[in-house]
N, C-alpha and C positions, 0 to 999 in steps of 0.2 A: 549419222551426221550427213547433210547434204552439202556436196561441193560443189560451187557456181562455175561461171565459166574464167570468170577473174583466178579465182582459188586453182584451177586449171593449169591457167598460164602462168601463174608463181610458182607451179608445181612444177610444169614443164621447163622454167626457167631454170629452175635449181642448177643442172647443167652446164649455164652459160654462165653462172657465175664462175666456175670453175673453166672459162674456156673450150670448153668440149661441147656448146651445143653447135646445130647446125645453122648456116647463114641461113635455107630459108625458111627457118620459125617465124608465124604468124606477127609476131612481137618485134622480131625484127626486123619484119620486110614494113609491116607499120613504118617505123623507125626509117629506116631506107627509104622510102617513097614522100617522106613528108606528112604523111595522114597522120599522124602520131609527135609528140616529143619528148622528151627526155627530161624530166627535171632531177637534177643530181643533188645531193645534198653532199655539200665538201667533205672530201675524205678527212681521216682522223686527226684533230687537235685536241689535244688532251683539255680537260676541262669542262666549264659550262661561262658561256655570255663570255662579256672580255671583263679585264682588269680595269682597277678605278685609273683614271688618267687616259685614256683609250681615246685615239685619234682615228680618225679614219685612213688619211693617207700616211700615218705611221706605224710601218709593221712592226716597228720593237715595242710600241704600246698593246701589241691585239695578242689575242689567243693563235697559234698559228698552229702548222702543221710538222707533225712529229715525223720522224724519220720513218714512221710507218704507215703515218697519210701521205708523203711522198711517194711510197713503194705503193701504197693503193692505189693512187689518182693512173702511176703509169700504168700499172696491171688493169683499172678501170679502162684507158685508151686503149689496151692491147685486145678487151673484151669488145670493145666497138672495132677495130679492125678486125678480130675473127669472125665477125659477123657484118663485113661486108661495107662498112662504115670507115671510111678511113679517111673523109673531108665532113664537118659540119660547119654549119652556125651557132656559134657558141658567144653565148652569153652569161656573164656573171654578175654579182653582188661585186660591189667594189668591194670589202673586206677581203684582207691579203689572203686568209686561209682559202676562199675561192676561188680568186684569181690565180693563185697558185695552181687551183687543184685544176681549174681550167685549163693552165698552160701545159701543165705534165698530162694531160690527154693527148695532147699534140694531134690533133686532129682537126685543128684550124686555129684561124686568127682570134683574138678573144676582146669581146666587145663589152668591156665594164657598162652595166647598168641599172640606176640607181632606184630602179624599179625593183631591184631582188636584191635590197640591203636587208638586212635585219632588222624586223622593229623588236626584238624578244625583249628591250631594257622600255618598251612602250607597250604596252597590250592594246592601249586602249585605239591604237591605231593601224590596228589589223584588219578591220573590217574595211576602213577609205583604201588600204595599200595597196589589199588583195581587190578589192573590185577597179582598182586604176591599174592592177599587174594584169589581173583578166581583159579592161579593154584594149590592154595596148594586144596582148597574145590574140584576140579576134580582131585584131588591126592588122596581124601581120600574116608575110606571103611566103613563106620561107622556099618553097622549090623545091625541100631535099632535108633532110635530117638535120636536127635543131636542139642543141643542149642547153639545159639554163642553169648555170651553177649558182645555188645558192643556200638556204640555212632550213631547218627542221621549222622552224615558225610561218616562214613564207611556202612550203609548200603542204604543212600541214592546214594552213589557215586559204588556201585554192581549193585544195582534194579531199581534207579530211582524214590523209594517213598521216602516221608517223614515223620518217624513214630515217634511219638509224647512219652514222654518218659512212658516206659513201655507196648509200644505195639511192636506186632511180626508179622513180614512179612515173610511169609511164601513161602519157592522157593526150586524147583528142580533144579539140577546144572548137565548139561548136558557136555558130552564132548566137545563140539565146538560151539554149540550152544549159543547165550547168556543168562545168569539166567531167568529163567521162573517163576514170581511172581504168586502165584496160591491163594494167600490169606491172608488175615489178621486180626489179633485180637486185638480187642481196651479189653485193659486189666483194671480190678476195679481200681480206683484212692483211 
């Protein structure tokens, strides 16, 4: 079986999920310098999609997060502060399991945007969502390490993986090129 250099850096990472890797891993100085960012998918809410009735600016209608996607999202934050990261740009889905999980990062201010909503109860509107998510991401200048909290649809329908809740796929966003997946973190459950 031959391992790439992607397969490499999940390998290497395995470490950081657990807190123990070092600040200057490849991945994370990406991460640290800007060249890279972070797309998180919200840590654990039990479930799948939301419940019939489901508003957006009301969390007692949505899927939210369990007492154990709470204790991930912070354990998630304490994985970017061991590795040197302890201010971003954070961006979420406005769905509350997000923004939640965004604010227990504490690792900056949180900027709902409607750009990394969910379409999972729409398919057919994944292709306009993702290529308007992609030009705003080679629109922007971020300066410095960049999180996008948002759902298994929206960053599998950018990248092509499928990250399990509260892990982050890690990608360069090149002008013309398409997203370059450089790595990823299975983050503490």
């Amino acid at each position: 079986m031959r391992i790439g250099r992607r397969q490499l850096l999940v390998l290497s990472l395995g470490a950081a999920a657990f807190g123990t890797a070092q600040a200057s891993g490849p991945l994370w100085a990406a991460l640290r310098s800007g060249e890279a960012i972070a797309l998180l998918r919200h840590a654990a809410a039990p479930g799948s999609g939301d419940p019939p009735g489901f508003r957006l600016g009301d969390c007692s209608t949505q899927r939210n997060l369990s007492e154990e996607g709470r204790a991930q999202a912070r354990a998630i934050g304490d994985l970017f502060r061991a590795n040197g990261i302890s201010s971003a740009a954070v961006h979420s889905s406005q769905w509350c399991r997000c923004l939640d999980t965004a604010r227990l990062l504490g690792i900056g201010d949180v900027v709902p945007l409607e750009l990394l909503n969910s379409f999972f109860g729409d398919s057919s509107a994944a292709e306009v969502r993702t290529a308007a998510l992609l030009a705003w991401l080679r629109g922007q200048r971020f300066g410095g390490p960049a999180v996008l909290v948002t759902h298994q649809v929206n960053i599998t329908g950018l990248t092509g993986e499928v990250p399990d809740s509260g892990e982050m796929i890690i990608v360069r966003i090149h002008e013309a090129d398409p997203v370059q997946v450089i790595g990823q973190v299975a983050t503490p459950a």
